[in-house]
N, C-alpha and C positions, 0 to 999 in steps of 0.2 A: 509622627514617623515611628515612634517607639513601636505603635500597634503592627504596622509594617514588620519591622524588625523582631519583634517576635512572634509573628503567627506565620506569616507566609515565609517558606524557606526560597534557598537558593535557587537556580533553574535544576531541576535533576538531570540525570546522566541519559542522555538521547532524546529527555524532553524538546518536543517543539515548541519554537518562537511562539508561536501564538497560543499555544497551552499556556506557557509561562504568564505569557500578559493575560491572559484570562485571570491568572488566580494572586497577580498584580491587584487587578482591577477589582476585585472581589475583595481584596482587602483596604483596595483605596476607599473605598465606595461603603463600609461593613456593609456588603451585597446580604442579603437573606442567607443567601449558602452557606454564609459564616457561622452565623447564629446559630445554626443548625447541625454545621458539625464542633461547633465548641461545647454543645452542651451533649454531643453525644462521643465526643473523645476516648478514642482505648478501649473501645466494642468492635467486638467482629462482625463485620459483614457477608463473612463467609458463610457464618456460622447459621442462617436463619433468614429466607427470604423475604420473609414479612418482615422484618427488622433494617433494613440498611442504615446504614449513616448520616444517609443523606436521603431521605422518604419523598418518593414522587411528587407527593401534597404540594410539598415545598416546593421543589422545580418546577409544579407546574405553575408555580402562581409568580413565579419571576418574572421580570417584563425582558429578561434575557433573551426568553426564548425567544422570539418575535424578532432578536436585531439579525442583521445580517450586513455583510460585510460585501464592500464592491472586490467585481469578478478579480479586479488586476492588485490587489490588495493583498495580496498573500505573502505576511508575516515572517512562514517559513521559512522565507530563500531571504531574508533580512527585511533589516528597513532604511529607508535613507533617514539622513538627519532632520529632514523636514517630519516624515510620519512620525520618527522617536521622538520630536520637540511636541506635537501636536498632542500626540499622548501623554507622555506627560504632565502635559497642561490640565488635560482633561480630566486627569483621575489624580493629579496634586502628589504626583512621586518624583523624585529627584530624577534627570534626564541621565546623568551618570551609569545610572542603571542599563541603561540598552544604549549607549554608548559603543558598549563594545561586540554587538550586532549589526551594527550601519556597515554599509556598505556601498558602492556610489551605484551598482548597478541592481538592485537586485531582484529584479525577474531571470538575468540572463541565466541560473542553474536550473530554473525549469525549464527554462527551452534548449539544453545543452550545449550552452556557449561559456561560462567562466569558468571553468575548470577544462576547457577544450583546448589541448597542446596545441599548438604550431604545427601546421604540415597534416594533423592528423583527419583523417576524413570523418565528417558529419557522422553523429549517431541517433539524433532526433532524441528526445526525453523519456528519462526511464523513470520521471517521480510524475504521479498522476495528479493531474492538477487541482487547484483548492475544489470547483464547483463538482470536482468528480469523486473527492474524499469520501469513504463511508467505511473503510476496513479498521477493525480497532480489536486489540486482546482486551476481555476483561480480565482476568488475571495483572495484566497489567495497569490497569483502571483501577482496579483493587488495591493496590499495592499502592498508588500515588495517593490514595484516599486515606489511606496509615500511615503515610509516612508525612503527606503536607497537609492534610486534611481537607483535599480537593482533588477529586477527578484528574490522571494526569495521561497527557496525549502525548505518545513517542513519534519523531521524525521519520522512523524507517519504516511505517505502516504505510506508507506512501510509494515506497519504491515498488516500479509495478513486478520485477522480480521477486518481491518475498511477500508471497500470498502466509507464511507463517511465521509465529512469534519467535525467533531465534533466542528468546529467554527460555520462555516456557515448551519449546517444541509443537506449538499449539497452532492448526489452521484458523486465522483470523475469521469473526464475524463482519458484518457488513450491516450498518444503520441505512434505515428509506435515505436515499441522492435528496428530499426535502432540505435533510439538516444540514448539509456541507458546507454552504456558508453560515452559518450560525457563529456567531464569535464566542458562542458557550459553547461551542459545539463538544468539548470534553463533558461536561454534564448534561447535554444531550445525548450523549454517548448512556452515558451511567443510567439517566432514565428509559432508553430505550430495552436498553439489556432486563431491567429490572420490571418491566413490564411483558417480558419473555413474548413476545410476538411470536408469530405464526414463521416469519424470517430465523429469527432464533433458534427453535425448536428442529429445524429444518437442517439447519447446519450439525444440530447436533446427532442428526440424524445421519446425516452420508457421514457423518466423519465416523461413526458406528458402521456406518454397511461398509464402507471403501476403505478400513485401515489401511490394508496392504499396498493399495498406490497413493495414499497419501503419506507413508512411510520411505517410498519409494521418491517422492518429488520433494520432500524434506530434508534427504540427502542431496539432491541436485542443490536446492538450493541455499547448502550448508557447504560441498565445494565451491559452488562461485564464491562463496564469502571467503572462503579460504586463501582462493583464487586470486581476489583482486587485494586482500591486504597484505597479501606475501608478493606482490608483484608493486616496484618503487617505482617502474619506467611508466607514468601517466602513459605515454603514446602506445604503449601496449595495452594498459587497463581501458584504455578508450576502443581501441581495436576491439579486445577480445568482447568487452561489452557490447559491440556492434553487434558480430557476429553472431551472441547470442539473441540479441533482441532478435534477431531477422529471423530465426529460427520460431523463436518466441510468438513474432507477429502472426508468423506463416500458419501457423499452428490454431491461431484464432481467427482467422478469415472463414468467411459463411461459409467456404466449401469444405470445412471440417466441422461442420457442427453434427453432423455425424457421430463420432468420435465422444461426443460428451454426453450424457445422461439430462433429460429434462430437468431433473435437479440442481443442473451446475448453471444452465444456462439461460438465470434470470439475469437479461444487461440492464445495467443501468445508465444507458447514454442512449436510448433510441434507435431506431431499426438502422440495422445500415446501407439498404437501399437508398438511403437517403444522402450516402456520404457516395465520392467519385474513388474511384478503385486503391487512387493514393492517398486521398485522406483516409478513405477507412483502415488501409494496410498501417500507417503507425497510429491510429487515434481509436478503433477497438479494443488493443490489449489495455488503454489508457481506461475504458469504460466498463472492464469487465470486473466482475466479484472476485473477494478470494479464493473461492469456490472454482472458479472458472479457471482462474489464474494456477491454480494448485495441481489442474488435470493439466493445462498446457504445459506447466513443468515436468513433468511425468513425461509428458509425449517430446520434450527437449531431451529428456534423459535417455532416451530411447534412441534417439537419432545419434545422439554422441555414445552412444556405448556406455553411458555410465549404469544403465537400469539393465542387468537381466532380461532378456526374454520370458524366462519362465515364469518372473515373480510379477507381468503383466497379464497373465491369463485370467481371465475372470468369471470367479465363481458365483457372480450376483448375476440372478436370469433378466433383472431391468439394463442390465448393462454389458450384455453378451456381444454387443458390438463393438465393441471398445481396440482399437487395435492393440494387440501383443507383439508384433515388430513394427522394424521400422520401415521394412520393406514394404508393408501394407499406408502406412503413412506415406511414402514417396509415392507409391503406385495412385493415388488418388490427388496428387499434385497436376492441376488439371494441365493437358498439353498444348492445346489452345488456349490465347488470352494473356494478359501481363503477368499474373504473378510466378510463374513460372520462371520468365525471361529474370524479373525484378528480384528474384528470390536467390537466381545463380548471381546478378550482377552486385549484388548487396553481400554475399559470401566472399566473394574475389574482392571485393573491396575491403573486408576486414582479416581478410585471412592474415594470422601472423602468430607464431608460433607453435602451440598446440593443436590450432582452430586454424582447419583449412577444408574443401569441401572434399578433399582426397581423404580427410581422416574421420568424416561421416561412414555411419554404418550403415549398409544397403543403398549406397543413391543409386541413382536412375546411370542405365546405359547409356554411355555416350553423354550424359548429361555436360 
């Protein structure tokens, strides 16, 4: 237990459940990983890409890579006392330790029901589920590799709202949907990145042509942050979060794929011909990149008044379609067909306070 105690730290600050016990188990177990960053300890990884910390070689000859975890297993939203007991067992750490993680239910905050006030109407999940995970800062992966000396996976890379790193101000990247269930999936992370794929190179690409509307959806979604921790009354943060997802959702249904550059719009959840009009309305924005997710805020920004008209105009000729109002957005909200109907009944159902569809910019006459 001493080795415990001193090589793996605490859980860090936003760290996810199931990071944590990754690098638990890494030191229940001295995993390879160990070995690997003990003898290359207080080296930069920044500094030299042929160098990292933690060298592919390694990861790849883990028998890590290969496990995966069942679909209903997700870590993140807790564990009951039965999975904390079982783990523990497994990797011989004292059960104390995640203890204070159980909880009796806990799927119900991915399907947004435990933190759902009384009275307040349904908002469906805004945290993307385990088998759909793939958004991750390295910057922030970096950071947990100096400081615990393992790969570390933050909770809020998950919220389908923040396609960006609110540390770093940084548009998240997105590993192959392969690895999402991966119980290492933090150092699948790490190897992916360090193997600079074709995905990689790609993001760093738009996020070079498109600064000015990725600058622009970085502020949206730095007010909702602002938004919902300066607001105490749960029945409103649930409201106003409705509100926006429907916005949100509206935004990424096939009939605006218009609207977004070939570049944005690699999904990772399969065609949605395949889902019925209301699965696919809350379970698309569930399967999109942060790529994708990063133009929809832009085009939420747009509709609430937060983004300028002018600083939407686009100067890249791949992406001259792009709408600059919101007028033009509304105006392609098809008028035949559900989403329409479902898009107004889903506004009036969360309107409440700030968020009402009378305080939309440009909707629809008569609408």
């Amino acid at each position: 237990m001493s080795f415990y105690k001193s090589f793996i730290s605490e859980r860090c600050e936003g760290e996810s459940i199931s990071s944590w016990m990754f690098r638990l188990q890494c030191s229940a177990r001295r995993h390879p990983y160990v070995g690997e960053v003990e003898s290359c300890r207080g080296r930069s990884i920044a500094s030299s890409r042929q160098d990292p910390i933690l060298s592919v070689e390694t990861l790849s000859q883990t028998e890590a890579n290969s496990t995966e975890t069942n679909l209903l297993q997700d870590y993140d939203q807790g564990l009951t006392p039965a999975m904390a007991q079982a783990f523990a067992e497994r990797n011989h750490i004292p059960v104390s330790l995640l203890t204070p993680l159980c909880v009796d239910k806990p799927f119900d905050d991915l399907y947004g029901h435990a933190k759902h006030p009384k009275g307040a109407p349904w908002v469906g999940t805004a945290i993307i589920p385990l088998h759909h995970r793939c958004s991750y800062c390295y910057q922030c992966v970096e950071e947990g590799v100096k400081a615990t000396g393992l790969p570390v996976v933050q909770s809020c890379w998950r919220h389908v709202l923040m396609p960006f790193c609110s540390r770093h101000q940084t548009l998240l990247y997105d590993v192959s949907g392969k690895l999402s269930l991966n119980e290492d999936f933090p150092a699948a992370v790490f190897k992916f990145h360090w193997n600079r794929t074709f995905a990689v190179t790609r993001i760093d690409e738009h996020t070079r042509s498109d600064i000015t509307r990725l600058r622009g959806a970085i502020r949206v979604q730095q007010r909702l942050i602002d938004l919902w921790d300066g607001t105490s009354d749960d029945f409103q943060r649930s409201a106003n979060l409705g509100f926006v997802l429907t916005l949100f959702r509206m935004v990424l249904q096939p009939t605006y794929e218009w609207a977004y550059s070939k570049k944005e719009m690699f999904n990772k959840g399969g065609q949605p011909s395949v889902l019925g009009f209301y699965s696919a309305f809350y379970k698309l924005p569930l399967r999109a990149t942060a790529v994708a997710r990063a133009r929809a805020l832009f085009l939420v920004g747009l509709i609430l008044g937060w983004i300028d008209e002018d600083e939407a105009k686009a100067p890249e000729f791949w992406d001259a379609f792009a709408p600059n109002c919101a007028s033009v957005i509304w105006a392609h909200l098809p008028y035949h067909g559900p989403l329409r109907s479902w898009v107004r009944r889903e506004l009036d159902l969360y309107k409440l306070g700030i968020f009402s569809r009378e305080s939309l910019r440009d909707t629809l006459f008569g609408w």
